[in-house]
N, C-alpha and C positions, 0 to 999 in steps of 0.2 A: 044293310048291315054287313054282309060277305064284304059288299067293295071297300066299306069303311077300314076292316078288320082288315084287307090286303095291304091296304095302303098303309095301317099303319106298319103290319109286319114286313111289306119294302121298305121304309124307313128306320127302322130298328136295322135290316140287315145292313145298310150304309151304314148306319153307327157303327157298327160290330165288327164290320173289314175295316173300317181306319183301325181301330184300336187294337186287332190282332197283330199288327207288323211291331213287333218292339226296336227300339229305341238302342242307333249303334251305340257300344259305350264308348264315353269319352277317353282319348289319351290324355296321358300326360308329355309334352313335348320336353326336352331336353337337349341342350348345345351338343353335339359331336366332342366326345372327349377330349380329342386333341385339342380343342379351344381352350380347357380347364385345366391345362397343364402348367404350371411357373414355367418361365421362360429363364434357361441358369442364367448365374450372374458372372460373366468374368471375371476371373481371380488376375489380379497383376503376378506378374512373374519378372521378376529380375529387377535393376534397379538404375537402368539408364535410362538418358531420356527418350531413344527408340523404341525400347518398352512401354515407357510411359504412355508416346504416341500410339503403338499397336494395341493397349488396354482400353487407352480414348476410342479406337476404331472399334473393337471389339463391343465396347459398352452399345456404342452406334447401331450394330448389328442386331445387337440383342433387344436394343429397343425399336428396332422398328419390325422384329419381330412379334414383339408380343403387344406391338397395336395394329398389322396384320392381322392379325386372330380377330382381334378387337373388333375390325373392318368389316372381316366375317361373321361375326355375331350378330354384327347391325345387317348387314344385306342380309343372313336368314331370316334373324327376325322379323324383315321388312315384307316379309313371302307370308308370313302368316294372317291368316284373315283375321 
């Protein structure tokens, strides 16, 4: 009867240590702010066609910044399990 009664209260004590460790909480992950920012928009300034061309460049700039960012969002999120 004793060994019966050991064994089961060795087994209750396994139950009891897993179930004392609680459980990390979850985060909530989130982009790096600088990703969530508008990228500005060049405004043309003046009205030759040298301007023209440097507002063309400008636009250029700006968009291949703000799919940089882009780039970055996928390679982080690509880290995540």
């Amino acid at each position: 009867m004793i060994r019966k009664f050991g064994l089961i209260l060795t087994c209750l004590s396994l139950l009891s240590a897993c179930s004392a460790k609680p459980c990390p909480p979850a985060r909530a992950l989130r982009p790096p702010a600088v990703y969530l920012q508008e990228a500005p928009e060049p405004e043309l300034k003046g009205g030759t066609n040298a301007d023209l061309a440097q507002w063309a460049l400008d636009l250029r700039a700006a968009l291949r910044l703000a799919n940089s960012d882009k780039r970055a969002l996928r390679e982080w999120s690509s880290k995540i399990p």
